[in-house]
C-alpha positions in Angstrom: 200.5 -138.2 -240.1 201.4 -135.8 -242.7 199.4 -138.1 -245.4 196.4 -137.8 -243.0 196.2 -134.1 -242.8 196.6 -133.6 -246.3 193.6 -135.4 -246.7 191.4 -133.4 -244.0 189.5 -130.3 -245.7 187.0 -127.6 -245.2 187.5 -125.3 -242.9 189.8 -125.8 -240.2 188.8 -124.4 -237.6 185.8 -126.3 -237.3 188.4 -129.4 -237.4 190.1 -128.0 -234.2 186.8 -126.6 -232.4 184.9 -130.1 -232.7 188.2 -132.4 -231.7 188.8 -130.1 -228.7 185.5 -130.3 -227.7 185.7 -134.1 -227.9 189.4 -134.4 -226.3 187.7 -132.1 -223.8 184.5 -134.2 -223.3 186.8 -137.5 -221.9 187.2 -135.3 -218.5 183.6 -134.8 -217.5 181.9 -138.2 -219.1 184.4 -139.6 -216.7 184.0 -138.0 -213.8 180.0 -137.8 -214.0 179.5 -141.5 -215.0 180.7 -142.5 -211.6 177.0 -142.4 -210.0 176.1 -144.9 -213.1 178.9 -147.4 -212.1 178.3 -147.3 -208.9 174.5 -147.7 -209.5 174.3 -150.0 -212.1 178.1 -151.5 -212.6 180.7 -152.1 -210.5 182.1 -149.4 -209.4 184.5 -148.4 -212.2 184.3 -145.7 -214.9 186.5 -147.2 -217.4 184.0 -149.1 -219.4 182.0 -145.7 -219.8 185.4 -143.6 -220.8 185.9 -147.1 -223.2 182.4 -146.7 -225.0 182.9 -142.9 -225.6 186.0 -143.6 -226.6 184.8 -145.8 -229.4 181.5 -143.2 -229.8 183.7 -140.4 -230.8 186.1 -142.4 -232.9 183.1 -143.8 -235.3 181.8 -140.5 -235.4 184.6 -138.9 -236.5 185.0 -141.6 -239.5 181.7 -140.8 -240.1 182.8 -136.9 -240.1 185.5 -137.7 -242.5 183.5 -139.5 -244.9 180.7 -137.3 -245.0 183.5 -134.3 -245.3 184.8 -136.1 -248.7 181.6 -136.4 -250.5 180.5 -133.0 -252.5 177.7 -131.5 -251.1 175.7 -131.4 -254.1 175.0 -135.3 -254.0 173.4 -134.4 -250.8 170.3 -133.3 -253.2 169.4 -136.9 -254.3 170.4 -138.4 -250.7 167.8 -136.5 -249.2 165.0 -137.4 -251.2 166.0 -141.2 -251.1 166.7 -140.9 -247.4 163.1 -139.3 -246.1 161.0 -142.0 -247.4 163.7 -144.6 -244.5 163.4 -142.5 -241.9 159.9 -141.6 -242.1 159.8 -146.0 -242.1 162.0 -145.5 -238.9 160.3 -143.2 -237.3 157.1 -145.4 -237.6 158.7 -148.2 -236.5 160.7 -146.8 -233.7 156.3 -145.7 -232.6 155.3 -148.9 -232.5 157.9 -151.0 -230.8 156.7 -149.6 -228.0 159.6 -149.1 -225.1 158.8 -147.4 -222.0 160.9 -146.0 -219.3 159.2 -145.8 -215.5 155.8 -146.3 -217.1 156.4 -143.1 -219.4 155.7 -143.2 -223.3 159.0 -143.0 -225.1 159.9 -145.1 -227.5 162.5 -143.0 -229.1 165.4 -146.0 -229.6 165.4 -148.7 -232.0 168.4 -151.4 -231.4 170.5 -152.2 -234.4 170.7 -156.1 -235.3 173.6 -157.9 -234.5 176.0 -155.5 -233.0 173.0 -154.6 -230.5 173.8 -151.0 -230.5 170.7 -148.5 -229.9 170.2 -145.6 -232.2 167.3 -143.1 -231.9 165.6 -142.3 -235.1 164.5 -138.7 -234.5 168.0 -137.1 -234.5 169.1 -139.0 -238.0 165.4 -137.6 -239.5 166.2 -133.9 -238.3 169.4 -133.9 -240.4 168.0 -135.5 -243.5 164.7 -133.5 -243.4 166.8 -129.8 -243.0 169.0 -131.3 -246.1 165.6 -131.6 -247.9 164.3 -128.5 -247.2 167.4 -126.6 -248.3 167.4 -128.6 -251.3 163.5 -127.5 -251.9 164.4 -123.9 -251.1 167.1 -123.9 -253.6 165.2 -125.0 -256.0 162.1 -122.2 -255.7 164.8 -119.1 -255.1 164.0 -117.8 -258.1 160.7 -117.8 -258.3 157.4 -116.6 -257.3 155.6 -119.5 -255.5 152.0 -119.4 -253.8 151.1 -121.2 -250.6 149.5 -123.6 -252.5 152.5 -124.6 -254.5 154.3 -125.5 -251.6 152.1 -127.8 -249.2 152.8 -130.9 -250.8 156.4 -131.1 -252.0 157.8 -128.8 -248.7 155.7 -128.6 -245.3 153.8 -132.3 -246.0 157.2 -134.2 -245.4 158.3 -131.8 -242.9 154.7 -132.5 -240.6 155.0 -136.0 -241.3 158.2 -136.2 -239.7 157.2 -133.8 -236.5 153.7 -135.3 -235.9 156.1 -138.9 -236.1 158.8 -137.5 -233.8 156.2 -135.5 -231.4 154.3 -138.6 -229.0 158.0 -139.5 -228.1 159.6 -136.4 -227.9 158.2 -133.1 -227.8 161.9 -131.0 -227.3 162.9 -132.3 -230.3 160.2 -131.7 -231.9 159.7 -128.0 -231.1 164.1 -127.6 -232.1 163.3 -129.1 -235.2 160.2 -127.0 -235.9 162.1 -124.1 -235.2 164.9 -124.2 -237.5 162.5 -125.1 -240.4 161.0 -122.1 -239.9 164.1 -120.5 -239.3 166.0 -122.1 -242.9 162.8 -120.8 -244.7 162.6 -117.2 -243.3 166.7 -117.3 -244.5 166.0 -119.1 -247.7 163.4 -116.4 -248.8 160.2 -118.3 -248.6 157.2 -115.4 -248.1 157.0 -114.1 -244.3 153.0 -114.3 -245.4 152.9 -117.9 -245.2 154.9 -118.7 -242.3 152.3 -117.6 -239.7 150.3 -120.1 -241.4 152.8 -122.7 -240.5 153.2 -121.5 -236.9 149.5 -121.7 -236.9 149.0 -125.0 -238.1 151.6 -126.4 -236.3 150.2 -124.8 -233.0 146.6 -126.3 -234.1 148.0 -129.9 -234.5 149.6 -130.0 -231.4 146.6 -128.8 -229.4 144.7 -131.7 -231.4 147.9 -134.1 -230.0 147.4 -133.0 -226.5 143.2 -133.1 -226.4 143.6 -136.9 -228.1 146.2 -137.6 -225.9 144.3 -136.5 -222.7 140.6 -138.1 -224.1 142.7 -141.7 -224.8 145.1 -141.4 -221.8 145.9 -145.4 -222.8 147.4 -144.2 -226.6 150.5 -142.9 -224.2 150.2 -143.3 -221.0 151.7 -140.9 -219.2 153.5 -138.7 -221.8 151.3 -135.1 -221.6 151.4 -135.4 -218.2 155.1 -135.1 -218.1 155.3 -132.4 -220.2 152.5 -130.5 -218.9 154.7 -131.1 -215.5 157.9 -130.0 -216.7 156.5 -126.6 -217.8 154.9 -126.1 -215.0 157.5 -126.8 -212.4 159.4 -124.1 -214.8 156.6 -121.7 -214.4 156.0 -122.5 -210.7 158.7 -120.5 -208.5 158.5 -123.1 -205.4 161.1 -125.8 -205.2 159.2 -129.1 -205.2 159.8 -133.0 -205.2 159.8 -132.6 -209.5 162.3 -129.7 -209.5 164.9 -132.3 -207.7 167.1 -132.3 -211.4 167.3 -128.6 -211.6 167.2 -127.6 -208.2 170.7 -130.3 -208.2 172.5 -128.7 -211.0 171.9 -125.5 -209.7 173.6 -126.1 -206.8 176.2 -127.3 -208.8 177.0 -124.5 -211.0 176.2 -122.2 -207.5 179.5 -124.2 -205.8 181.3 -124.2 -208.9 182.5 -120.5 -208.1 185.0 -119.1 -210.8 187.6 -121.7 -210.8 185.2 -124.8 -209.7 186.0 -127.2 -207.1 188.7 -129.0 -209.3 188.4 -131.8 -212.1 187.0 -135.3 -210.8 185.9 -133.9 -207.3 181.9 -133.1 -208.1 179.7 -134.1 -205.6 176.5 -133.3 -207.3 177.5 -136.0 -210.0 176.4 -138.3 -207.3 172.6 -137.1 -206.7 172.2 -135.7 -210.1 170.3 -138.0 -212.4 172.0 -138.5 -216.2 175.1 -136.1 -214.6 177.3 -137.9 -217.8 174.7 -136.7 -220.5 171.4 -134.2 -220.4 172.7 -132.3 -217.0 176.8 -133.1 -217.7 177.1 -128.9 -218.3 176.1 -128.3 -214.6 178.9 -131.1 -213.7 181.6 -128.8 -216.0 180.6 -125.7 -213.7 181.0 -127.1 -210.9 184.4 -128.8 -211.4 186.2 -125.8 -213.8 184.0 -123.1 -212.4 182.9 -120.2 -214.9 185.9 -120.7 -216.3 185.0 -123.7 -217.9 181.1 -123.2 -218.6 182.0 -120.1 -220.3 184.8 -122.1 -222.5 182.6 -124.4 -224.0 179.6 -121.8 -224.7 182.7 -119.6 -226.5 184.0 -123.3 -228.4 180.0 -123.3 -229.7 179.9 -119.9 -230.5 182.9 -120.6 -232.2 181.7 -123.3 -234.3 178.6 -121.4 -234.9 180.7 -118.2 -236.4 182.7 -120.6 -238.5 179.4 -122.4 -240.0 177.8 -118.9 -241.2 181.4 -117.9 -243.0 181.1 -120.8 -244.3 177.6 -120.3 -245.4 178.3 -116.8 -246.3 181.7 -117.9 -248.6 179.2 -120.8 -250.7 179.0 -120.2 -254.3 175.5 -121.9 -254.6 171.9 -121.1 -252.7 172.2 -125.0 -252.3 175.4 -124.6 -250.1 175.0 -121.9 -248.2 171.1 -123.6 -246.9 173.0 -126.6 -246.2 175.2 -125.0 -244.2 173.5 -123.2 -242.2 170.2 -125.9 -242.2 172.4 -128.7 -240.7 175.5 -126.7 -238.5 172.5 -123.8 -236.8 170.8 -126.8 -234.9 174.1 -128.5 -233.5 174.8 -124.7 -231.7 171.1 -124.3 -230.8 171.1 -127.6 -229.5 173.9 -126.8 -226.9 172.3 -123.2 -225.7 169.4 -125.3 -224.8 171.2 -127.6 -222.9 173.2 -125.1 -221.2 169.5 -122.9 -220.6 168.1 -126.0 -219.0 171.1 -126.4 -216.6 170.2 -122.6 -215.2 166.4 -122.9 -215.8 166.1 -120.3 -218.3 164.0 -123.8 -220.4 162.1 -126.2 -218.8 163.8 -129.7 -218.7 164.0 -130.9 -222.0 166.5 -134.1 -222.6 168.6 -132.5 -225.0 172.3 -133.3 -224.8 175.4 -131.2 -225.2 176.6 -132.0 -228.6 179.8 -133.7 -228.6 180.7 -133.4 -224.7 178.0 -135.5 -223.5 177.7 -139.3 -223.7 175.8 -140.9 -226.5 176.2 -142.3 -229.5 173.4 -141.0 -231.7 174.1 -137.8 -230.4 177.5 -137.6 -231.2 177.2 -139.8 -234.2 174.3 -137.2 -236.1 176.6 -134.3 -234.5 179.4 -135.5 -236.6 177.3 -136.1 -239.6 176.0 -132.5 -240.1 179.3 -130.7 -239.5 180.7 -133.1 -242.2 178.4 -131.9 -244.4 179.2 -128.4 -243.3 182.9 -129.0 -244.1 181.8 -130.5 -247.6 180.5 -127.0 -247.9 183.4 -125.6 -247.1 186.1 -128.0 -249.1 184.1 -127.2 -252.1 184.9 -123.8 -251.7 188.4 -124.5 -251.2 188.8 -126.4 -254.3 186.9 -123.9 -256.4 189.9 -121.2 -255.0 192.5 -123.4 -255.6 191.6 -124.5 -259.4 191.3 -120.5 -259.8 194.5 -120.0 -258.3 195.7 -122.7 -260.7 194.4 -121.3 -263.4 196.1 -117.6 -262.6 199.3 -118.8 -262.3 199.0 -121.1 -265.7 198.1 -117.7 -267.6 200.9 -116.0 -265.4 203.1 -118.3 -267.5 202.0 -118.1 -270.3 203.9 -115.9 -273.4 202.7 -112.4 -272.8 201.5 -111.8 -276.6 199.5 -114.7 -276.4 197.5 -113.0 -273.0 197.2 -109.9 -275.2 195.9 -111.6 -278.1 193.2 -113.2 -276.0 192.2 -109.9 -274.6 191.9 -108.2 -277.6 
C-alpha cells in the first residue's frame, strides 16, 4: 500500500476530492438504478452497482496513467489525436442510431468487448488540449485574425459543427470554454465577437437546413426547440414531466432528506441513475447532501486554478485550466437542470453518475491536470535538492562561486 502511494502525484487533494466523489457515487447509482432493473432486468441492482464498479476502476487506471506522463507530450498528442477523432466524430454521424425516432447518434460500440463509447466527450478533451497548445505557442506575439482562422478556430468548428446534429448541450459547453481558454490565454477580445458571431450564424444556418430537410434528422430541432421552450413556458405540461419529477424530489428532500435508499421519485423519474441522479441525492441526503457535492466540485475547481496558477509554463497553466474548468462546469449544469435554472440538456454529473464515457474522459482530464501538478512538484523537489547539495558543500567553495 505504501509502494502505491508513493507512486500517486500531483496535487493531493484532487486525489481525495475525485475518489470521494466516486466512493460517494456507489450510494445513489444504486439506489436510482432500481426503476432500470425493474424495467428492463430483473429486479436487482447489483449488476448496475457491478458495471460502475468496473467504470470507475478503468477510469482511475486511466487517471493514473495519464497522471504519470509529463504534460508537455500532451503537445504532439493533440495534434495526432484531432485528425481520429474528427474520423470518429464522422463516423459516429453516419452510423445512424436513433432513440424513440429522435436523431442521435452520439455512441459508437467498441469491437469485441462490445462496450459503447461516445465520441464527442473524448473530442472536447483533445480539442481544449490543442487549443492551449496553439495559445501557448502565439503568447508572445502579435497575431491578426487572419493568422489564426486556419491553424486555431478551423479545427475547433470542425469538431462543433460534427458534434452539433447529435448533441447541441455539448456543443454549446464546448463552445464556451473555447472562448473562455482564449479570453484567459490572451487572444484579442476584438476577435472573439467574431467567433460568437460566426458561431451564432452557423447554427442558425443548422437549424433553417434542418427545418427545410426535416428527413436529414428527423426530429432533432424539434426537440430542442421544445426543451427551451418548455423552460421558457411557466405552465407545467406533459414535456415538463422530467423536471417537474425532480423538482418534487429535491422539494421532499427537506434538509436532511428522506434517508439513503428510500427515494420514491427514482421510480417515475426517467435516467434517475445518470442525467437527473442530483435530484435523487436531494431527496435522499436532503440539502445536506446536494450542497456536499456542489462544495466537493468547487473543491476540485479551486484546486485546478492553484494548480494552473503554480505552472511554470503558459503550456501548463492552459492545460490546466482548458481540460479541469469543463469537468466543474459540467456538474453546475447538471445540478441547474435539476432546479430549472437550464433547460434539460443530458449532461451528466461527472463522476457520481453512471456511465462510462463520462466517467472515463472525467478521469482523463484531471489526470492531465495532476500531470500539471506532479511536474511542479518535481521541479520543487530537484530545487530543494539542489539547496541542500550546496548547503553541504565546503563554505569557501560557496564563496568562491559567488564572487
Amino acid at each position: 500500500m505504501n509502494n502505491l502511494f508513493s507512486n500517486i502525484k500531483g496535487d493531493k487533494v484532487i486525489w481525495a476530492t475525485t475518489a470521494l466523489l466516486a466512493i460517494f457515487s456507489f450510494l445513489p447509482v444504486y439506489s436510482a438504478s432500481s426503476n432500470l432493473a425493474y424495467l428492463y432486468g430483473d429486479g436487482s441492482t447489483s449488476s448496475y452497482l457491478v458495471v460502475h464498479f468496473f467504470h470507475l476502476v478503468l477510469g482511475f487506471c486511466v487517471l493514473f496513467a495519464f497522471h504519470k506522463i509529463p504534460y508537455h507530450y500532451f503537445k504532439g498528442l493533440s495534434i495526432l489525436m484531432l485528425p481520429v477523432v474528427v474520423v470518429l466524430l464522422v463516423y459516429t454521424i453516419f452510423q445512424g442510431t436513433t432513440i424513440d425516432g429522435a436523431y442521435a447518434s452520439r455512441w459508437i460500440q467498441i469491437p469485441v468487448v462490445g462496450v459503447t463509447f461516445q465520441s464527442s466527450t473524448l473530442a472536447a478533451v483533445v480539442l481544449m488540449i490543442y487549443v492551449a497548445r496553439y495559445l501557448s505557442r502565439i503568447t508572445e506575439k502579435v497575431v491578426t485574425f487572419k493568422e489564426t482562422i486556419l491553424p486555431l478556430w478551423m479545427p475547433v468548428f470542425v469538431v462543433l459543427v460534427l458534434i452539433l446534429p447529435a448533441n447541441f448541450s455539448t456543443t454549446a459547453i464546448i463552445f464556451t470554454m473555447v472562448i473562455m481558454l482564449v479570453f484567459l490565454g490572451g487572444y484579442p477580445v476584438k476577435y472573439l465577437g467574431i467567433i460568437v458571431g460566426a458561431g451564432l450564424l452557423l447554427l442558425t444556418m443548422f437549424i433553417l437546413t434542418a427545418k427545410a430537410f426535416p428527413g436529414l434528422l428527423p426530429n432533432r430541432v424539434d426537440t430542442w426547440a421544445s426543451r427551451i421552450e418548455n423552460f421558457a413556458n411557466d405552465e407545467d405540461t406533459e414535456a415538463d414531466y422530467q423536471i417537474e419529477r425532480a423538482k418534487t424530489a429535491i422539494a421532499t428532500g427537506g434538509i436532511t432528506g428522506e434517508g439513503i435508499g428510500k427515494s420514491i421519485q427514482r421510480n417515475f423519474l426517467p435516467q434517475s441513475s445518470s442525467d437527473f441522479i442530483y435530484a435523487i441525492i436531494v431527496e435522499e441526503m436532503g440539502l445536506i447532501g446536494g450542497f456536499g457535492v456542489m462544495l466537493a466540485y468547487l473543491m476540485l475547481l479551486f484546486r485546478i486554478v492553484i494548480v494552473a496558477t503554480k505552472a511554470n509554463t503558459v503550456f501548463g497553466k492552459l492545460l490546466a485550466i482548458g481540460v479541469g474548468l469543463p469537468i466543474v462546469f459540467q456538474a453546475l449544469v447538471n445540478m441547474a437542470v435539476a432546479v430549472e435554472l437550464f433547460p434539460v440538456t443530458g449532461q451528466t454529473l461527472p463522476l457520481v453518475s453512471s456511465g462510462g464515457t463520462s466517467i472515463w474522459m472525467t478521469c482523463l482530464a484531471l489526470g492531465i491536470v495532476l500531470s500539471v501538478s506532479a511536474k511542479r512538484e518535481e521541479e520543487i523537489k530537484l530545487s530543494e535538492e539542489s539547496d541542500r547539495e550546496r548547503e553541504e558543500e565546503n563554505p569557501l567553495d560557496i564563496l568562491s562561486e559567488a564572487i
